[in-house]
C-alpha positions in Angstrom: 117.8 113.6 111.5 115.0 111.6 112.5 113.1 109.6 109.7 109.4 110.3 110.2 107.3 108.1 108.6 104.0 109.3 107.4 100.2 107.0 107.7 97.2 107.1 105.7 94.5 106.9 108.7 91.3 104.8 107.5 88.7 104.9 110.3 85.2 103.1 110.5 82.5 102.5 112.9 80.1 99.9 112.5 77.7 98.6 115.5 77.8 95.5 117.1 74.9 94.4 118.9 74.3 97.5 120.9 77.8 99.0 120.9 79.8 100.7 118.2 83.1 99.8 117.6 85.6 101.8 115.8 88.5 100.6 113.7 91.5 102.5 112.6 93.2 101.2 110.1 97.1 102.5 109.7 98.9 102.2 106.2 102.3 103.8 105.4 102.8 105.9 102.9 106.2 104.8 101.2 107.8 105.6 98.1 107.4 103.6 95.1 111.3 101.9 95.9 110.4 101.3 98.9 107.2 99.3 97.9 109.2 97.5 95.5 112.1 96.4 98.0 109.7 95.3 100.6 107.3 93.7 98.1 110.3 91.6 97.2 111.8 90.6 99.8 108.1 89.5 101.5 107.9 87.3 98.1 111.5 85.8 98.5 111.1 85.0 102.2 107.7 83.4 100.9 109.6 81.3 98.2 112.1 80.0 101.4 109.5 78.7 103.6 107.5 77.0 100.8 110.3 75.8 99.1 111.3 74.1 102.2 108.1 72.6 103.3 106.6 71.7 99.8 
């Protein structure tokens, strides 16, 4: 089974000078666990670099 992960799709287009420029922004839709695991292990990778350089 492939896992198939699903993106809320954010676009905008503002001008620039003469020219419009569009950004899409991707964000991933992820269950609440999922949010929680990566949440904490971005915050104890976080703690390892500062606690080793401060």
């Amino acid at each position: 089974m492939i896992n198939e992960k699903k993106y809320q799709e954010e676009v905008r287009s503002v001008l620039c000078g003469s020219k419009r420029v569009t950004v899409r922004n991707l964000t991933p839709v992820c269950a609440k666990e999922e949010k929680i695991k990566a949440k904490t292990r971005i915050n104890q990778t976080l703690y390892e670099v500062f606690s080793k350089y401060g």
